[in-house]
FIRO-10737 format. One record per residue (C-alpha): x, y, z. Coordinates in steps of 0.05 Angstrom, whole numbers, padded with zeros to 5 digits, always signed. Example, Ala and Ser with C-alpha at 12.3 -4.5 7.8 and 13.67 -1.06 7.14 Angstrom:
2
+00246-00090+00156
+00273-00021+00143
END
This chain:
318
-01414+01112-00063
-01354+01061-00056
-01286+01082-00077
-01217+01075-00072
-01196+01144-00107
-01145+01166-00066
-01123+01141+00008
-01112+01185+00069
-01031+01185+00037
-01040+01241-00006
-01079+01283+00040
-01055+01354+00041
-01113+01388+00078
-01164+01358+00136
-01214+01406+00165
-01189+01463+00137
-01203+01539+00116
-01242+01525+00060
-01206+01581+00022
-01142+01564+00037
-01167+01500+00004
-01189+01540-00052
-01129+01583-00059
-01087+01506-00066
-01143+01485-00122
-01125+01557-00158
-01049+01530-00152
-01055+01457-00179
-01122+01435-00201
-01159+01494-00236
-01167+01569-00236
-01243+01576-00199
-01280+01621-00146
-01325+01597-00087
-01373+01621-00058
-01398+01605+00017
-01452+01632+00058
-01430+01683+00116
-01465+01642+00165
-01427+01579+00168
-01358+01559+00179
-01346+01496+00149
-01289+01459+00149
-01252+01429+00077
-01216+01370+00069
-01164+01357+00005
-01123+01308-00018
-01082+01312-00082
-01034+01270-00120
-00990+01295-00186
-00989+01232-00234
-00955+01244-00299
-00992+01293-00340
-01053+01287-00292
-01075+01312-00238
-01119+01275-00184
-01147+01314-00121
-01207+01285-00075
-01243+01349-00045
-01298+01362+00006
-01319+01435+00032
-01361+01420+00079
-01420+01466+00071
-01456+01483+00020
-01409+01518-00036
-01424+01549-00105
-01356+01541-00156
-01349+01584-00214
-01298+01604-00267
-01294+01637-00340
-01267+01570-00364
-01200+01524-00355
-01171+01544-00429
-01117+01487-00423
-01141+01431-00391
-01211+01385-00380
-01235+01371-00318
-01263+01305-00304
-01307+01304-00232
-01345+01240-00213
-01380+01253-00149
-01383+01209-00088
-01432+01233-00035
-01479+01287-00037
-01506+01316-00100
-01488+01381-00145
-01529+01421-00191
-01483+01439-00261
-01515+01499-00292
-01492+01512-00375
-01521+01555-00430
-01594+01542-00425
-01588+01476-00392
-01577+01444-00322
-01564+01369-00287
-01572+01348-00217
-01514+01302-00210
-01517+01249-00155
-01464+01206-00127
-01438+01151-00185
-01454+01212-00230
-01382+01234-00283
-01386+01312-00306
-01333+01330-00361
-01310+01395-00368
-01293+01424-00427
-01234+01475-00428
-01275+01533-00464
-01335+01519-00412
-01351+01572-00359
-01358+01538-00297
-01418+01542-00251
-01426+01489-00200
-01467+01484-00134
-01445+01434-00084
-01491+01405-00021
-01462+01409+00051
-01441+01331+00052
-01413+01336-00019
-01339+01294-00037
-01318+01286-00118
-01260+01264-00151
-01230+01306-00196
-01181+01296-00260
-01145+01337-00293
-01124+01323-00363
-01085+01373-00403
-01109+01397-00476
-01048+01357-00506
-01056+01293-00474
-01115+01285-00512
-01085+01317-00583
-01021+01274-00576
-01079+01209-00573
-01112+01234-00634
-01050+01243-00672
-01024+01179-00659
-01088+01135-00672
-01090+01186-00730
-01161+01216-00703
-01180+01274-00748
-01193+01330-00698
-01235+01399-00711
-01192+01462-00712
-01222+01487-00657
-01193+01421-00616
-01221+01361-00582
-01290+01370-00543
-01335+01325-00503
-01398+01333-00542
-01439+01303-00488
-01421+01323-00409
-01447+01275-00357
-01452+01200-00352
-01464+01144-00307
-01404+01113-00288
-01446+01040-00307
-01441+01066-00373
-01369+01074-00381
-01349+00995-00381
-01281+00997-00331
-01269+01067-00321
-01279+01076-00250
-01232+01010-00236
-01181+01042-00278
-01182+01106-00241
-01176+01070-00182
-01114+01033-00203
-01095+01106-00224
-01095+01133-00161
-01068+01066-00126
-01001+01075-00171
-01004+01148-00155
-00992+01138-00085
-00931+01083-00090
-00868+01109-00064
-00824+01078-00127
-00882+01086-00184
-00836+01092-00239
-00846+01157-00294
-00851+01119-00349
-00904+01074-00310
-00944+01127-00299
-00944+01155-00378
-00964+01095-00398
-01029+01105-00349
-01039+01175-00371
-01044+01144-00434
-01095+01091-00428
-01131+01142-00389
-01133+01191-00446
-01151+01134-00491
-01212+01114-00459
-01236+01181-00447
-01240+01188-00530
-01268+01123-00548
-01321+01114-00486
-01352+01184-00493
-01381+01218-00540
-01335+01275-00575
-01318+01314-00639
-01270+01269-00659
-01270+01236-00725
-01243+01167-00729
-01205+01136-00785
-01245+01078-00825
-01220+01025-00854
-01242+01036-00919
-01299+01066-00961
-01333+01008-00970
-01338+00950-00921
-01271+00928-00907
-01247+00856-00914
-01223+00809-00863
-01149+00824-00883
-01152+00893-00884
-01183+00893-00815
-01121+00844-00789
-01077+00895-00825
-01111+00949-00781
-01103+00914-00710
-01033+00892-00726
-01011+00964-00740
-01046+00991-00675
-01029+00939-00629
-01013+00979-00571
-01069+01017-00578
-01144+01009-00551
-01172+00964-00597
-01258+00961-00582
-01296+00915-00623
-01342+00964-00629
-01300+01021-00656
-01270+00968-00712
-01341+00951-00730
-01353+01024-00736
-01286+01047-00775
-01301+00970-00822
-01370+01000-00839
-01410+00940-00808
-01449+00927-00754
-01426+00902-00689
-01460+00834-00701
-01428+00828-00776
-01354+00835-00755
-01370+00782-00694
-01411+00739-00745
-01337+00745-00794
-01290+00729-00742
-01327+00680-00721
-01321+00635-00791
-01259+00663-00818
-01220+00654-00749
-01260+00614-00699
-01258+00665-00646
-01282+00738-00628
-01240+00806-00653
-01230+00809-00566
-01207+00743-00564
-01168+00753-00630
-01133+00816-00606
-01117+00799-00545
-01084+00738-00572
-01038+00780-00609
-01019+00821-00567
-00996+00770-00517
-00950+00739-00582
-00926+00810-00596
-00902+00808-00524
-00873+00745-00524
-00835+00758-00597
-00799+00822-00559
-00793+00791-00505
-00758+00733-00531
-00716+00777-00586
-00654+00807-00557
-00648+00866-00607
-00717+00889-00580
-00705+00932-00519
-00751+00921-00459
-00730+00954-00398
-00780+00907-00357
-00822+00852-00365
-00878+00911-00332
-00875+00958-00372
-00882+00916-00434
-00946+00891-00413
-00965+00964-00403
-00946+00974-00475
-00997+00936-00499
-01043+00945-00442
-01049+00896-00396
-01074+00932-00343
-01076+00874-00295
-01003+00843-00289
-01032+00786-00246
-01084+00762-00305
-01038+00775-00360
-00978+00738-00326
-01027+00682-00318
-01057+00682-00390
-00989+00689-00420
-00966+00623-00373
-01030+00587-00413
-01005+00609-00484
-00934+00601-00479
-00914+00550-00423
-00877+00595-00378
-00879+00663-00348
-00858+00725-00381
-00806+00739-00331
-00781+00661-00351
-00774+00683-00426
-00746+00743-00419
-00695+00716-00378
-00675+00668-00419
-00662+00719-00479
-00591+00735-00463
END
């Protein structure tokens, strides 16, 4: 499997001890135990990058290794493998991952993993209150007992984007001047679309008890601009079908709710950037606000809509 998760820059380990590899996991990534046979000496390979509240590391044992632990308590561990394959063991259940193959971690999970000799995954780390602080502010109701992934391994074809944005992840990770805020905003998105593309506990907010109306729908997305707005979670939080909100959109408005959001946020954008009270710190991390992942595109579409570049108007707001 392709991937650009993590360069030869943040390697910290290359044919190493695979315990001392283990011992730096314990350290940074994850409390665990491995287990290798006594008849090989293989050699490990790590590379590791701290990003925010994340934590991405790239790892490779080089034999045949069995990983266990009690559980992780405060954090979720998101591995997507690249070569090999791994057998994931859980209370009466197991998966044969294969490479393209996402396992999520839960923080009360025991861990009991077996990796193949030419095995390499990508791991995430995501603390417990990444994902609370996302809840709270979309206003998510959350069980007592906290957020959990009700359903543990996916195709990464399934998750629309999420291995690109990882890969951007990791790309910022390993610029010299990535700036903190930058890389909040990041952490962020990727908490985001960890709760609305996979299946969890989480209850989402509707829009109503009955079906809403057009205007209370507006009302919604214009409240929660700068947050991850899927036509399919506004159909399911309106109480009608994906095909109904297109079908309302389309004669109320002349457009789709993607096309329609996106438009809005882009005029959001421009209003701040074109109001001097509003404080922007950069024309960057604006776009970031509202998530325009890709500063190219939304430089370009902005240029469309509003006859200039953003770094035009918001020079001109002085």
């Amino acid at each position: 499997m392709e991937s650009r998760l993590l360069s030869e820059q943040s390697c910290v380990f290359h044919r190493a001890d695979p315990y001392a590899v283990s011992d730096y996991v314990n350290q940074h990534v994850g409390q665990h135990h491995i287990g290798l046979s006594r008849t090989t000496h293989p050699q490990a390979s790590l590379s590791h990058r701290k990003f925010a509240e994340l934590d991405l590391c790239r790892i490779s044992y080089g034999g045949s290794v069995r990983v266990t632990s009690p559980a992780l308590e405060t954090i979720f561990h998101l591995q997507v493998l690249l070569n090999g394959n791994c057998l994931w063991r859980g209370h009466q259940r197991e998966h044969h991952l294969v490479p393209g193959e996402l396992l999520l971690i839960n923080p009360d999970d025991p861990v009991d993993l077996t990796y193949s000799d030419d095995c390499e995954k990508f791991i995430l780390k995501v603390p417990v209150h990444l994902l609370d602080s996302i809840c709270d502010e979309q206003r998510w109701q959350r069980p007592s007992g906290g957020v959990r992934f009700v359903r543990n391994h996916y195709r990464l074809e399934e998750l629309d984007g999420f291995l690109n944005l990882l890969g951007m992840v990791c790309n910022e990770a390993e610029v010299s001047d990535s700036l903190p805020r930058v890389q909040g905003h990041y952490s962020q998105i990727v908490a985001s679309k960890l709760l609305t593309l996979m299946n969890t506990n989480v209850r989402k907010d509707t829009l109503g008890g009955t079906q809403a109306s057009l205007e209370r729908i507006l009302e919604h997305i214009e409240g929660n601009l700068k947050l991850e707005l899927a036509a399919e979670t506004l159909a399911e939080q309106a109480n009608m079908s994906l095909r109904s909100l297109y079908g309302l959109f389309d004669r109320q408005l002349g457009t789709t709710p993607k096309q329609y959001i996106r438009q809005r946020k882009l005029e959001r954008v421009h209003a701040c950037l074109s109001d001097p009270r509003c404080t922007v710190r950069s024309v960057t991390e604006l776009a970031l606000d509202y998530g325009f992942l890709h500063l190219g595109r939304f430089a370009e579409s902005y240029r469309q809509r509003f006859g200039e570049l953003p770094s035009e108007t918001f020079r001109r707001r002085a």
